[in-house]
C-alpha positions in Angstrom: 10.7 44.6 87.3 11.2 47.1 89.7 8.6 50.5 89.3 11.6 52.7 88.7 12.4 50.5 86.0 8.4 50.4 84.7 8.5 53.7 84.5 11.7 54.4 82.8 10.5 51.9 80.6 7.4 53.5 80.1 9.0 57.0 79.8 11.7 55.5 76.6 8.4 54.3 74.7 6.9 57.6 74.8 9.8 59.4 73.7 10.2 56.7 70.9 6.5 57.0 69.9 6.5 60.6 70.0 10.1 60.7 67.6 8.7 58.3 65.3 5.1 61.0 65.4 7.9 64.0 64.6 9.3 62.0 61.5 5.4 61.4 59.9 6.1 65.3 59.7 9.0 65.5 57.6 10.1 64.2 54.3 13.0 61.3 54.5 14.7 63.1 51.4 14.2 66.2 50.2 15.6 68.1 46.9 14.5 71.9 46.2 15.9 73.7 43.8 15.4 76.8 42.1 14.4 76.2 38.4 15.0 78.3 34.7 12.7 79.4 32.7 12.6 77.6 29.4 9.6 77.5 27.3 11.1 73.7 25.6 11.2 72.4 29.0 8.1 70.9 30.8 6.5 71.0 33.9 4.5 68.5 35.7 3.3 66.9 39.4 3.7 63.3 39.8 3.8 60.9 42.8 2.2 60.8 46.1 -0.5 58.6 48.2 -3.5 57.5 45.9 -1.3 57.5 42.5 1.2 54.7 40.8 4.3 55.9 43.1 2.9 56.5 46.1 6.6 56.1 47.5 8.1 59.8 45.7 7.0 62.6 44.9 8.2 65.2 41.8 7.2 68.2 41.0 9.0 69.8 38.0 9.0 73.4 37.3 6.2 74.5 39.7 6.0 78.2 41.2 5.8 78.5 45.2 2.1 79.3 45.0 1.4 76.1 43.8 3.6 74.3 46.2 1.4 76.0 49.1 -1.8 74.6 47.2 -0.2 71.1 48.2 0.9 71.8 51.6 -2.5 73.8 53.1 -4.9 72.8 50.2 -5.8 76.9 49.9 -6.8 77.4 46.0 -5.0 80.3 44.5 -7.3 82.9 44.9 -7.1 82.3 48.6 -3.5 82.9 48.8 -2.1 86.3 49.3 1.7 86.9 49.0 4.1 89.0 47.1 3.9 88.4 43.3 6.9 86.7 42.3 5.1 83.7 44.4 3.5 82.9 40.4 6.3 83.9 38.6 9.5 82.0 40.0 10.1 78.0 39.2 11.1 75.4 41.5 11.9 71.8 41.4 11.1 69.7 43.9 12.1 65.6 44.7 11.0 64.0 47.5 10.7 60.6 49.1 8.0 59.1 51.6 7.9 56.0 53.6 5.1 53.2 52.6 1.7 53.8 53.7 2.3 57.9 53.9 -1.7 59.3 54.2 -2.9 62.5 52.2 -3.1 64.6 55.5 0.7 63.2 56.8 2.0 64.8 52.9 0.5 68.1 53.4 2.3 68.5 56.9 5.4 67.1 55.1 4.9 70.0 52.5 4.4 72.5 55.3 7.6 71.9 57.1 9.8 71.6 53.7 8.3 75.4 53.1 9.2 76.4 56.9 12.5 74.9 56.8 13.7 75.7 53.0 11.8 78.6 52.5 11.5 79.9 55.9 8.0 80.8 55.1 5.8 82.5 57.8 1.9 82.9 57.2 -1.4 83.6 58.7 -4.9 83.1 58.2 -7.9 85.1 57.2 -11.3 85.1 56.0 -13.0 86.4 53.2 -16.6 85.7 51.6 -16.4 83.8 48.1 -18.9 82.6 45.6 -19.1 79.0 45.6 -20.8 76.3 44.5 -22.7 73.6 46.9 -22.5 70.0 46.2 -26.2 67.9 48.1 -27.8 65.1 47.9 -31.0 65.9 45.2 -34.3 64.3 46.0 -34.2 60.6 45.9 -30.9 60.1 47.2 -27.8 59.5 45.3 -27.8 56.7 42.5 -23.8 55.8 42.0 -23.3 52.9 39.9 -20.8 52.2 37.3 -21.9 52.2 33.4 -19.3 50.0 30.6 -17.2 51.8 28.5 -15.5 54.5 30.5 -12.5 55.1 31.3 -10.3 53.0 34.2 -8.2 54.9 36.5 -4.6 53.0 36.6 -3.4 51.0 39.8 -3.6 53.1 42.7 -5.2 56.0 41.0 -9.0 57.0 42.3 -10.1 58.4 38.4 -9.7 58.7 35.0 -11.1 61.4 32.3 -11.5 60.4 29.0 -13.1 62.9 26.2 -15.1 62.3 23.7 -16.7 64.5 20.4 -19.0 66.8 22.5 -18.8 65.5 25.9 -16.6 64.1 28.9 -16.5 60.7 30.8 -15.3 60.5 34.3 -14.9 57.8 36.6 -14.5 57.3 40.1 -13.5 54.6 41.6 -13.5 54.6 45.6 -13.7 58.0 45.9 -14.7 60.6 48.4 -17.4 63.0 47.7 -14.5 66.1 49.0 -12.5 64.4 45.8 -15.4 64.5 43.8 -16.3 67.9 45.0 -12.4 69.6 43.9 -12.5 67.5 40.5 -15.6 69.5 39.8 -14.1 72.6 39.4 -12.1 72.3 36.6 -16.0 71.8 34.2 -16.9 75.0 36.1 -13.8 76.8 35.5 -13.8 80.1 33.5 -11.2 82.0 31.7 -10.6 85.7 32.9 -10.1 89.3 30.5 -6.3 88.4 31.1 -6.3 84.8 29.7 -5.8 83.3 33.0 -7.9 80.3 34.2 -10.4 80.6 37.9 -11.1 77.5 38.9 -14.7 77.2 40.1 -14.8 76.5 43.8 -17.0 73.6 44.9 -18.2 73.0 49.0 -19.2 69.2 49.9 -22.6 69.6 51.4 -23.6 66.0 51.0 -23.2 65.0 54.3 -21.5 61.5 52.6 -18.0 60.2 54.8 -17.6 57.2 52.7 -16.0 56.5 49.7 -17.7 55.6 46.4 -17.0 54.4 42.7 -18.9 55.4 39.5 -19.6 57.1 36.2 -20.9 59.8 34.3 -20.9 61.8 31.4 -21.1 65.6 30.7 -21.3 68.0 27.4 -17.9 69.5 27.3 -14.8 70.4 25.5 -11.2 69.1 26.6 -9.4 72.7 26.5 -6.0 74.2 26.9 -3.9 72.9 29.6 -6.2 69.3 30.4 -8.5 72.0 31.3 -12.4 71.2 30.9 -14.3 73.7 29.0 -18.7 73.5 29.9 -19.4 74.1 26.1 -19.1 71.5 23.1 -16.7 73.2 20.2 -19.2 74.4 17.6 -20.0 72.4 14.9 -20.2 69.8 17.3 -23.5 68.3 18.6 -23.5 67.6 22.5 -24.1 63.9 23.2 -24.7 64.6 26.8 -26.6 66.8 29.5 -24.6 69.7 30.9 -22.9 69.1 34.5 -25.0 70.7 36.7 -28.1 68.2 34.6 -25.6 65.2 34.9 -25.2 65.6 38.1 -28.9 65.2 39.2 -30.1 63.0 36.5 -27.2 60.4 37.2 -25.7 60.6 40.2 -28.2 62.3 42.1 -26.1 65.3 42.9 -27.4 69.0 43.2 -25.0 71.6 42.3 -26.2 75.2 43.1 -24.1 78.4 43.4 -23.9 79.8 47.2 -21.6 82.1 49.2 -19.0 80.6 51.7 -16.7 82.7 54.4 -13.5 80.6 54.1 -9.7 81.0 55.3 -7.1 82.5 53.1 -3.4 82.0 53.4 -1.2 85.3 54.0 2.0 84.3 53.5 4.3 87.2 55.7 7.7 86.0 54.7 9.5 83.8 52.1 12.9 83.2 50.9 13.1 83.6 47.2 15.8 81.1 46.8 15.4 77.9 49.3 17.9 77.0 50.9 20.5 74.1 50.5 19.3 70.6 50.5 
């Protein structure tokens, strides 16, 4: 072969790979609609890598602000844009090609918002109380105990509660995963009824992924919301989280201050447009 030919050759894969880089970006199929409010009808998220249909993804009555928590991974209170981000409903149903990663769905997500929403943003930062997930003296101990719950096929855990606490299990997890679920036990509910989720930094230092159990004194509260206080009336079985954690996981959990990024979002169309 000829080196013109080599390097036409050459040149076509390239362009091929690079094509094939492009559609890892995009959703195959994408459906967004605009939804109605109706306080019968529910809402929900379901589908994605690391859950029983890792193959589609459908999120049912969800406002925008949420839809940029799974695109950039920003928790609400570091997202800044125009109100009606929480208040409008959308639907969204989407498809994704076998062996789609975590990080290849959230640049999917970002360029459905570009390209429906024509969304436009920038990034800040801000200072934010926090909470810091180490390693406690002696190491971590992660080990699995019978009797919790199983997460289903290709699900990484499952939550199951009990009269005055909760049991949680991971099962080839990272600590980052382990760091997010965390917030829910720390979350508090504000003067206006709404729910701040606790915010929880991995410090640990650990890259690899992990499986075990623990229990926790808690409530299961509104929403599949965990509440840190057993209902009264009822004794707690188990040690808070923050003892939990260090007693059987080896984990330290101490409140901290972080500077971290916060999403501006500069434009974006109320209604999306067509599919």
């Amino acid at each position: 072969m000829g080196t013109r030919r080599i390097a036409a050759a050459l040149l076509f894969l390239q362009v091929a790979g690079f094509a094939q880089d492009l559609d890892r970006t995009k959703f195959e199929v994408a459906s967004v609609k605009p939804a109605v409010h109706d306080d019968n009808a529910g809402s929900f998220m379901r589908g994605g890598p690391g859950t029983s249909e890792p193959e589609r993804i459908t999120y049912e009555r969800q406002h925008l602000i949420r839809l940029l928590y799974a695109a950039y991974g920003f928790e609400f209170d570091q997202i800044s844009g125009p109100t009606w981000m929480g208040a409008d409903l959308y639907t969204v149903v989407a498809a994704l090609p076998p062996g789609t990663t975590k990080e290849q769905l959230k640049l999917r997500w970002q360029n459905l918002l570009i390209e429906r929403f024509h969304l436009k943003t920038h990034l800040i930062k801000r200072d934010f109380p926090v909470y810091k997930l180490s390693i406690a003296k002696g190491g971590p101990r992660f080990r699995e105990e019978p009797g919790f719950p199983v997460p289903r096929p290709g699900e990484h855990w499952a939550v199951r509660p009990a009269p005055g606490d909760i049991r949680l299990t991971f099962r080839e997890d990272s600590m980052a995963d382990l760091a997010q679920r965390l917030g829910w036990p720390l979350s508090a509910v504000g003067e206006s009824g709404g729910l701040t989720i606790g915010r929880v930094v991995d410090k640990t230092g650990l890259d690899g992924v992990y499986s075990f159990t623990f229990e926790f004194a808690g409530a299961w509260g509104p929403g599949g919301a965990f509440l840190p206080a057993s209902p009264e009336g009822q004794p707690e079985k188990a040690s808070n989280l923050f003892d939990a954690l260090r007693q059987q996981l080896g984990l330290n959990l101490e409140e901290g201050k972080a500077r971290l990024d916060v999403l501006v979002v500069d434009h974006a169309d109320r209604i999306p447009t067509e599919n």
